[in-house]
C-alpha positions as CSV (number, residue, x, y, z in Angstrom):
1,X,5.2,-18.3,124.4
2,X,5.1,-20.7,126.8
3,X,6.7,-23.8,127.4
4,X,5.8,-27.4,125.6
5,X,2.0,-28.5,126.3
6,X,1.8,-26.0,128.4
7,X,-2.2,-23.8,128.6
8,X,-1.6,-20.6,127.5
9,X,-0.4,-17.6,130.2
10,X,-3.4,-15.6,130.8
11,X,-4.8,-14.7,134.2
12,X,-8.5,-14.0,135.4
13,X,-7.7,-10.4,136.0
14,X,-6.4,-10.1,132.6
15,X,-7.6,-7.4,129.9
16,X,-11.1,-7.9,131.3
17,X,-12.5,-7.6,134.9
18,X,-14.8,-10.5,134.7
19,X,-17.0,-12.8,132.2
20,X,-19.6,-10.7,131.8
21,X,-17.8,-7.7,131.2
22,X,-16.1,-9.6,127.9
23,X,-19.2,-11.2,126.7
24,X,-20.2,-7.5,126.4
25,X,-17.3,-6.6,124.9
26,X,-17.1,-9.1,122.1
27,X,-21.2,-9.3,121.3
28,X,-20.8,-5.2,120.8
29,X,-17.4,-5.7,119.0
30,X,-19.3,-7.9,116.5
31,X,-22.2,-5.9,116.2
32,X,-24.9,-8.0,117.6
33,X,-28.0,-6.8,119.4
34,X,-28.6,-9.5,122.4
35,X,-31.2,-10.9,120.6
36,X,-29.4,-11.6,117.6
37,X,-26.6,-13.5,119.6
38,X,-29.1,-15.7,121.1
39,X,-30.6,-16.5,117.7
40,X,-27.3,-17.5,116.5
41,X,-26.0,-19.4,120.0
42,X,-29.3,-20.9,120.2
43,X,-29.5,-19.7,123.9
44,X,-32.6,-17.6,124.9
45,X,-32.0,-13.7,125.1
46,X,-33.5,-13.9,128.6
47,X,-29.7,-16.3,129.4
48,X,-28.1,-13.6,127.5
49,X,-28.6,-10.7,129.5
50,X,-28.3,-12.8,132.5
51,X,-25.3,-13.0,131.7
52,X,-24.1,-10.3,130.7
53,X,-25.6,-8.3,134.0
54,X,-23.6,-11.3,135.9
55,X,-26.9,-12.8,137.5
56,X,-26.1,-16.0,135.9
57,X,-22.9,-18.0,135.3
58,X,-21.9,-19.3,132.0
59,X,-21.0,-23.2,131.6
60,X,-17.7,-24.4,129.6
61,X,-20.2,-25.5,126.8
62,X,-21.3,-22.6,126.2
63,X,-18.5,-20.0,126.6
64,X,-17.3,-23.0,123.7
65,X,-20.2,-22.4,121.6
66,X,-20.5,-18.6,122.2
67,X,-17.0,-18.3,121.5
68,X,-17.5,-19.6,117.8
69,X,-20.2,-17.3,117.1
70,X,-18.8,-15.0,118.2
71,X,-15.8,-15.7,115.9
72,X,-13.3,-14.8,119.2
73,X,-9.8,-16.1,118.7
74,X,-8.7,-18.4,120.7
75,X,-6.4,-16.5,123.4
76,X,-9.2,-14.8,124.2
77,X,-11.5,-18.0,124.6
78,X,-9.2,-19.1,127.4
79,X,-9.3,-15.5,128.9
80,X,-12.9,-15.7,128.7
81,X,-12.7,-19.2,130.4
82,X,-10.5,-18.2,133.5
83,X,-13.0,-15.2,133.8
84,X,-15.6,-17.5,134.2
85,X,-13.6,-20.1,136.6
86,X,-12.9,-22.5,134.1
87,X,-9.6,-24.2,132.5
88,X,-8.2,-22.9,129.5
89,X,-9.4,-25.1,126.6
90,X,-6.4,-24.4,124.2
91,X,-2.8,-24.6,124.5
92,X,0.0,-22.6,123.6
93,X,2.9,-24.6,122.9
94,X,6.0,-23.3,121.4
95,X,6.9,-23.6,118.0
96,X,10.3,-26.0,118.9
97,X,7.7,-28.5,120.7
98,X,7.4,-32.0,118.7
99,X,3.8,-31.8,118.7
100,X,4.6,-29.0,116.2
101,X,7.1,-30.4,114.3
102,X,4.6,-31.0,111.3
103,X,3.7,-27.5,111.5
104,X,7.3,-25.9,111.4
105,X,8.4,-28.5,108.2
106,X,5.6,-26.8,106.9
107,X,6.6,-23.3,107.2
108,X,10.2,-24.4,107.1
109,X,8.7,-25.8,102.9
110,X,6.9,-22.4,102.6
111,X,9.7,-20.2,103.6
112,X,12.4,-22.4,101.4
113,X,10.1,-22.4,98.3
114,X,9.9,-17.9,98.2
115,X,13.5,-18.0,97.6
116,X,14.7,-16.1,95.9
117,X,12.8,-13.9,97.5
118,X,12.3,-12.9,101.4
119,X,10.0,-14.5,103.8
120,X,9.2,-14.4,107.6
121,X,6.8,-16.2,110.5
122,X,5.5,-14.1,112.5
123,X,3.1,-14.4,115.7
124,X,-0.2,-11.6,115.8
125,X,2.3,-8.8,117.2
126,X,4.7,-8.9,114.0
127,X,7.4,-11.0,116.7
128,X,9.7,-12.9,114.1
129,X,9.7,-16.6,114.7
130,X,11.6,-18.1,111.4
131,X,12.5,-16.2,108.0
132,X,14.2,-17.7,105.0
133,X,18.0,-16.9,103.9
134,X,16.8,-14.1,101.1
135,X,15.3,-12.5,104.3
136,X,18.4,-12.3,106.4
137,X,20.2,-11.6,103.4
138,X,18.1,-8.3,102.9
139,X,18.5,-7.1,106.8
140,X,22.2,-7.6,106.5
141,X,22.4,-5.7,103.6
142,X,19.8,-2.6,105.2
143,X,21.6,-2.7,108.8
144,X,25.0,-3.6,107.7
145,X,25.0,-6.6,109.8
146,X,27.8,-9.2,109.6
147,X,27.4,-11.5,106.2
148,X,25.8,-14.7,107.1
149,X,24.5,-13.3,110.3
150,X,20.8,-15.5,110.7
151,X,17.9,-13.5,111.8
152,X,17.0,-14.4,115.4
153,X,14.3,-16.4,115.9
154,X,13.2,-16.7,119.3
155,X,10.5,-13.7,118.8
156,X,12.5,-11.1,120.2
157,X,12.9,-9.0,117.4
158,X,9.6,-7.2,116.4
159,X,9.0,-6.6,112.5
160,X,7.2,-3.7,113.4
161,X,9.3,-2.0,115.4
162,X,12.9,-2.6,113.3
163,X,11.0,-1.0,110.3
164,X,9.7,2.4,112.0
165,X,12.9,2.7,114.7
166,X,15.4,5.3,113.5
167,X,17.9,3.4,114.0
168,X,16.6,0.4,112.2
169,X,14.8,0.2,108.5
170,X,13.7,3.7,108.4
171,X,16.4,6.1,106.7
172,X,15.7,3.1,104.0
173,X,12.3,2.9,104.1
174,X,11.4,5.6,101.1
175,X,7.3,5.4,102.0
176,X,7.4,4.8,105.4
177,X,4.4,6.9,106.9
178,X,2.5,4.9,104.8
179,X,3.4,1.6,105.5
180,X,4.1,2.7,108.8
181,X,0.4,3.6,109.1
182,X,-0.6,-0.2,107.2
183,X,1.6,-2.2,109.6
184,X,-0.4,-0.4,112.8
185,X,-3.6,-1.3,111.7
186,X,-2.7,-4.6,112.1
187,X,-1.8,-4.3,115.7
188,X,-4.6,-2.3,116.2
189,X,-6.7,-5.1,115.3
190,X,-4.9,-6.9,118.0
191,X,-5.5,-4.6,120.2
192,X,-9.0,-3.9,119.7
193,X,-9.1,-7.8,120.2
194,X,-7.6,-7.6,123.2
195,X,-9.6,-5.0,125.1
196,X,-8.1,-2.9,127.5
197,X,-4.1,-3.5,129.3
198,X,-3.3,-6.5,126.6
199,X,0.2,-6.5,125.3
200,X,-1.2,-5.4,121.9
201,X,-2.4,-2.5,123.5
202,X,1.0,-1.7,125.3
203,X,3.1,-2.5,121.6
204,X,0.8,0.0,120.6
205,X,1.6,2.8,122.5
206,X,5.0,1.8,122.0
207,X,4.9,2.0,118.3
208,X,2.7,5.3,117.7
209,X,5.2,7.5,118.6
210,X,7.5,5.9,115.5
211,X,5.0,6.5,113.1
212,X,4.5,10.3,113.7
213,X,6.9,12.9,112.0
214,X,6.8,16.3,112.2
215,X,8.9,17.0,109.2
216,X,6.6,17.7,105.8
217,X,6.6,15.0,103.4
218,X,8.4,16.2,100.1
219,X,6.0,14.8,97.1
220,X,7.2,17.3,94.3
221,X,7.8,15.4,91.7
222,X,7.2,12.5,93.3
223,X,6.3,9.5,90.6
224,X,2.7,8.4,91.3
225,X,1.9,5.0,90.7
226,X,-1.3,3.7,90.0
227,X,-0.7,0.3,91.4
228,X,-3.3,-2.2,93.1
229,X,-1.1,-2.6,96.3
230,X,1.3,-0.6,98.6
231,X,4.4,-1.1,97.6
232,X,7.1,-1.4,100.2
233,X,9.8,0.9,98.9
234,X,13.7,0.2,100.4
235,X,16.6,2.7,99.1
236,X,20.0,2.3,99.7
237,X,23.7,2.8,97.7
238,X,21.8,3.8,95.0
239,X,19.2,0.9,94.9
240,X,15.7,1.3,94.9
241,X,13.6,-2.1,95.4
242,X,9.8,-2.2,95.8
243,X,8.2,-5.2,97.1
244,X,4.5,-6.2,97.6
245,X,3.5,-8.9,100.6
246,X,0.6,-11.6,101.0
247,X,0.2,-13.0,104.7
248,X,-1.0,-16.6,105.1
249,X,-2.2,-18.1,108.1
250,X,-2.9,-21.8,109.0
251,X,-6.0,-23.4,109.0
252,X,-8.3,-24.8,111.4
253,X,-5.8,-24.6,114.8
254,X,-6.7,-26.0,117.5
255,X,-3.5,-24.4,119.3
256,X,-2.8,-20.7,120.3
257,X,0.6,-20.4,119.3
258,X,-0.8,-21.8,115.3
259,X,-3.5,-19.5,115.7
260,X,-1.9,-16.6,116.2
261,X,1.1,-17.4,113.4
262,X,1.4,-15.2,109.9
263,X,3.7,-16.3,107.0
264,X,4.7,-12.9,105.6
265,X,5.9,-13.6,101.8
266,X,7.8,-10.7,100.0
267,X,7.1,-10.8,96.3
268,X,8.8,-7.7,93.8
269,X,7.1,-4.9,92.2
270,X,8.7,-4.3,89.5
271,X,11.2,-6.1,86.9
272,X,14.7,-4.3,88.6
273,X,14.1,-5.3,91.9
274,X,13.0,-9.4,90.9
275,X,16.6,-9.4,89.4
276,X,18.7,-7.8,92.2
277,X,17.2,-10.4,94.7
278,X,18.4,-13.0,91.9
279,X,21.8,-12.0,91.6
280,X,21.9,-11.7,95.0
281,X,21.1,-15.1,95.6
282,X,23.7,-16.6,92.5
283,X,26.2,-14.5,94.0
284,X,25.3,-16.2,97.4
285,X,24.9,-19.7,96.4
């Protein structure tokens, strides 16, 4: 992320080759026939595919307006933007900058009132931002990290990637194919945002590999659960705790960096594993 006030990093060459080439991309993305999108942008079909065949040149307005009909998040705007010559419209600002302060007491509240249970922020590729002391309390227990080690929070650590990595969550994470396979989606959405050489598209590649085993999944005798969610299943020293997650995002931003932010709240399945976390934290506190 970049620095305070800053426009977000993005380059004309990046993820798409030029405007046109995007507006393509994101009216077939979203289903609509060139017609359609000029019914809905108000802009004549004739401007469309002008457009889109590059014998015309967009304005700021309406890369704006096409850009919220097109329901395009707002990183992409400003790729869409540069691709066209323009400024980016929205900034990224980092999550320490003062013009955010009212935004991090407000995930700082959120993440305070899940206790005793875990909870993380998170930007779009599942990099942890903040998490709550229940959180860091679980990871030091899974990884056999130091006590009172914090969680870092800079966005170096990926969610993702500590969960599926051998040598991170995994041995602990009982159904981990499938929540392996839930947690890609979402970066496949990224990605498929994106378009083509985006970082969501590299983490990606980077992750698939992690998700794949060879090894036959033993299911005999296996207790099947009818249960309205996929429970997130951790085993260790002869503890079994299943936990169930929402994801909340802010509303209306008018900033990349909000945009792209996800409160992950950890909530338990069952009765045994809402009263380990609340020993844990008497024993803690």
């Amino acid at each position: 992320m970049q620095a305070a006030g800053s426009a977000a990093t993005v380059s004309r060459e990046q993820y798409f080759s030029d405007f046109s080439a995007a507006l393509r991309y994101w009216r077939q993305k979203r289903g609509y026939s060139q017609l359609a999108l000029s019914s809905m942008g108000v802009v004549s079909q004739r401007h469309i595919s002008f457009l889109e065949s590059g014998r015309s040149q967009p304005s700021r307005e309406l890369i704006l307006k096409l850009g919220v009909v097109l329901e395009i998040p707002l990183r992409q705007r400003n790729i869409m933007l540069l691709a066209a010559g323009f400024a980016p419209a929205y900034q990224e600002r980092h999550l320490s900058d003062p013009e955010l302060a009212a935004v991090r007491r407000a995930l700082e509240l959120m993440l305070a009132q899940q206790a005793p249970y875990p909870a993380l922020v998170v930007d779009r590729l599942w990099n942890l931002h903040m998490s709550n002391g229940p959180a860091a309390s679980l990871m030091q227990w899974l990884l056999d990290l130091p006590p009172g080690q914090s969680l870092p929070g800079d966005g170096a650590v990926n969610v993702i990637r500590l969960m599926l990595a051998p040598e991170g969550m995994r041995p602990y994470l009982v159904n981990w194919r499938e929540v392996g396979a839930d947690m890609l989606h979402w970066i496949q959405r990224e990605a498929m945002s994106d378009g083509p050489a985006s970082p969501a598209t590299s983490l990606l590649a980077e992750l698939l590999p992690l998700s794949r085993d060879d090894t036959p999944e033993d299911t005999a005798g296996a207790e099947r659960q009818v249960l309205p969610f996929l429970p997130v299943t951790l085993a260790k020293d002869g503890v079994e705790l299943k936990l169930f997650t929402t994801i909340a995002t802010l509303g209306t931003p008018r900033d990349v960096t909000v945009h792209e932010l996800r409160v992950e709240s950890f909530f338990p399945a069952d009765d045994a594993t809402a009263e380990w976390f609340r020993q844990r934290a008497a024993a803690s506190g």
